[in-house]
N, C-alpha and C positions, 0 to 999 in steps of 0.2 A: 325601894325594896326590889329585890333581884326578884325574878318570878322562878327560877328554880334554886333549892339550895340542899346541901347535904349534909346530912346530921352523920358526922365522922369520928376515928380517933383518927388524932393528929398526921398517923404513917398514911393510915387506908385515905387519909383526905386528899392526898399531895397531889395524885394523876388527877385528883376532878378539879384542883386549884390550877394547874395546866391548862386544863380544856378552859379556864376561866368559869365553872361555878362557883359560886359563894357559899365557903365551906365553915361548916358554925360546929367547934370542936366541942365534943360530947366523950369525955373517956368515963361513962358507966351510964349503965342504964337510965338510970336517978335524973340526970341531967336531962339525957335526949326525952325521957316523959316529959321534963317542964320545956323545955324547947319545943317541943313537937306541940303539946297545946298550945305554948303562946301562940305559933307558927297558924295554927290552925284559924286561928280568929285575925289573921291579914289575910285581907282582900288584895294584896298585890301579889300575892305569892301564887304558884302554881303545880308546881312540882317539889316533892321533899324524897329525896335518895337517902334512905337510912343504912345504916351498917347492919347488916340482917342479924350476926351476934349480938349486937346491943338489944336490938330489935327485941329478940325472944330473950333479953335477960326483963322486957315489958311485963306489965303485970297481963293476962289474959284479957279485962275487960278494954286496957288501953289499946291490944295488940289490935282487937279486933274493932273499937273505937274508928283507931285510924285504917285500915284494910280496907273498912264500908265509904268513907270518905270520898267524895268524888272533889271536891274542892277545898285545898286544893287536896289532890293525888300523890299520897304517901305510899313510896315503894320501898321494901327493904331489897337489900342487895348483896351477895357474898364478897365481902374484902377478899381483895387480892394478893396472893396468891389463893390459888381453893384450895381449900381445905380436902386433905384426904376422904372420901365420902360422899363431897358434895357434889349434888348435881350436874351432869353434863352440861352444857352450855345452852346448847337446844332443850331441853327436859325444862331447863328453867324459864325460859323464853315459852314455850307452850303454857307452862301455869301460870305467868304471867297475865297472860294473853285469853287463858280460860276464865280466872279471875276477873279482868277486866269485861269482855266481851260476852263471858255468858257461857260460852261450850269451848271442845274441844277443837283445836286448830291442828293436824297435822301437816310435820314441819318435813319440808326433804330436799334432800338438797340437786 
């Protein structure tokens, strides 16, 4: 079992199939919930990169299920290109980083 994988659709998987992650296609919500628990109960696994849309199309108690999760460490992430709206690049990375670590990090360049 790969120790990171991404819970993708098909398009947003391609650049992380590049880098060589193991990309396990999920086109709707429905799906990455049952993948994302199987996922949850392998001990080889380490890191899950979810599609942050799919992500919040989760029901609330799963969203926040996997968010608390330390093992393995389920991240959502914005498919590429962003979306008009989203987050700065750094902005995301700070909450990221606040989530994980507990406070706020400021980021500069």
């Amino acid at each position: 079992m790969s120790h990171v994988i991404a819970l993708m659709e098909k398009e947003a998987g391609l650049g992380y199939r590049l880098a060589g992650v193991d990309v396990r296609e999920t086109p709707t919500p429905e799906e990455m919930g049952r993948q994302a628990r199987s996922l949850s109960l392998d001990p080889g696994v380490r890191l899950v990169i979810l599609d942050e849309e799919l992500f919040l199309g989760l029901p609330e108690a799963l969203q926040r299920t996997l968010e608390e999760s330390r093992s393995p460490l389920f991240v959502p992430v914005p498919s590429l290109p962003l979306r008009k709206g989203a987050p700065r690049p750094e902005a995301y990375v700070a909450r990221l980083i606040r989530r994980v670590v507990g406070y706020q990090i400021r980021i500069r360049r």
